[in-house]
C-alpha positions in Angstrom: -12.6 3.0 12.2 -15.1 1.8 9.6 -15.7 -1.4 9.1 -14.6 -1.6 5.1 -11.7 -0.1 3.5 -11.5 3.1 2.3 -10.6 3.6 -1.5 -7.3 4.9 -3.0 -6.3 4.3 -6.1 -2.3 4.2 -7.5 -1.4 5.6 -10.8 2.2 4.5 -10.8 4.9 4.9 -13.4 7.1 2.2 -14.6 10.3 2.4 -12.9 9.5 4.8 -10.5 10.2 5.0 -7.2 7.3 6.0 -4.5 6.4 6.6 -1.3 3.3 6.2 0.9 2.4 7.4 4.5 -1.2 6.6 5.7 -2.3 7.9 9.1 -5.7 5.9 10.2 -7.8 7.4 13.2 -11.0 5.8 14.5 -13.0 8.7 14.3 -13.9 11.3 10.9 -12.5 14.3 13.7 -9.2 12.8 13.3 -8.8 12.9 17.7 -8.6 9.2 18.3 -5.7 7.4 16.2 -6.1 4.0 15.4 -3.4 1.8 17.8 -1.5 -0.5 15.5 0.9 -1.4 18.4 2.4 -5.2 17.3 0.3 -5.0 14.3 2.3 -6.5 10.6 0.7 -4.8 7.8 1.2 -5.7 3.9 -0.1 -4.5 0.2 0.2 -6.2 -2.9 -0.6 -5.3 -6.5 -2.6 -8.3 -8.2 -3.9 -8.7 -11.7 -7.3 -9.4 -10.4 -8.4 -10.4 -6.3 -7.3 -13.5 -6.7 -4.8 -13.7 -9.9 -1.3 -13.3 -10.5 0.9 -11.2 -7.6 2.3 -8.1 -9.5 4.3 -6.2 -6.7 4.6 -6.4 -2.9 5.2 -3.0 -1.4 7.6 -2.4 1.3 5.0 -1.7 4.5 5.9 -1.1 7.9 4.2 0.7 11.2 6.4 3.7 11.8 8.6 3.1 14.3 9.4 6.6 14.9 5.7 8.1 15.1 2.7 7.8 17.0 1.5 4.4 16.7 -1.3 5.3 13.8 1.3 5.6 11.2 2.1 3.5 8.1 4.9 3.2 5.4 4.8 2.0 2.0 7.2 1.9 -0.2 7.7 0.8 -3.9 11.1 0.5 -5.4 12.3 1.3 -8.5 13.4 -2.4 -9.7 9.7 -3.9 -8.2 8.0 -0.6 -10.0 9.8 -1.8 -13.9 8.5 -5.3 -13.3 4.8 -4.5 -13.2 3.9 -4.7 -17.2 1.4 -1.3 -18.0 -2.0 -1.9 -17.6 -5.3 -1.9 -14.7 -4.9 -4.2 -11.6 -6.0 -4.3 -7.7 -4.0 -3.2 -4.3 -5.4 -3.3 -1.3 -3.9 -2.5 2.3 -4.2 -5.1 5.1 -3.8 -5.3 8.7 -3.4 -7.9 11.0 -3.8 -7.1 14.4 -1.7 -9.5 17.5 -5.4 -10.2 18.3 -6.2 -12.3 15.4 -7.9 -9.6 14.0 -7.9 -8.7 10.3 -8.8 -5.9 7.9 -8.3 -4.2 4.4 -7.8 -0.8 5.8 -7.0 0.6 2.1 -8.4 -1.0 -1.5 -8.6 0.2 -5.3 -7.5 0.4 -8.8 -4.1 0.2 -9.6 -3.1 1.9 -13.3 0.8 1.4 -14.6 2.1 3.6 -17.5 4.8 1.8 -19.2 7.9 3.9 -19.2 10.0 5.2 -22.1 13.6 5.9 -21.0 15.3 3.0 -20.2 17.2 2.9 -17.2 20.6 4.8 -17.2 23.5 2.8 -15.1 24.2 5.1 -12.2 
């Protein structure tokens, strides 16, 4: 696994909802995954690196796949409170080791919406 993050940037849609799934291996061959057993991971969206929090994603290690796997989700109702404009996400791990690190980092552009929401 490198040592810095790897960039991906998020061009969201106000009140949308998305869905992530990163798969991080150790190696560019993609043969030796990257063991997050007992690992808690998190994102947030943030106005700059150290300003105002925006959005917390849902983030999770898949329970269900190999143990390389992770979640992220944004709902709808977190997605409509992020005002339109350029911020920050980044993508962090923390190992049951003590171990740290900002597997995923980069831009984050929100288009505000137009339709308002319809009651379901």
């Amino acid at each position: 696994m490198t040592t810095g993050p790897g960039t991906y940037g998020l061009d969201l849609y106000r009140g949308d909802t998305y869905a992530w799934r990163f798969v991080l291996w150790q190696d560019a061959a993609k043969t030796q995954p990257v063991d997050l057993t007992g690992a808690v991971v998190g994102a947030q969206v943030r106005a700059t690196h150290d300003g105002d929090l925006l959005a917390t994603f849902a983030v999770a290690v898949d329970p269900a796949a190999p143990h390389n796997v992770i979640n992220m989700t944004l709902d709808a109702d977190t997605s409509e409170a992020i005002p339109g404009g350029s911020y920050r996400w980044d993508l962090e791990v923390w190992w049951p080791d003590g171990t740290v690190r900002t597997i995923l980092a980069g831009g984050c552009r929100v288009t505000d919406d137009v339709t308002e929401p319809v009651p379901v």
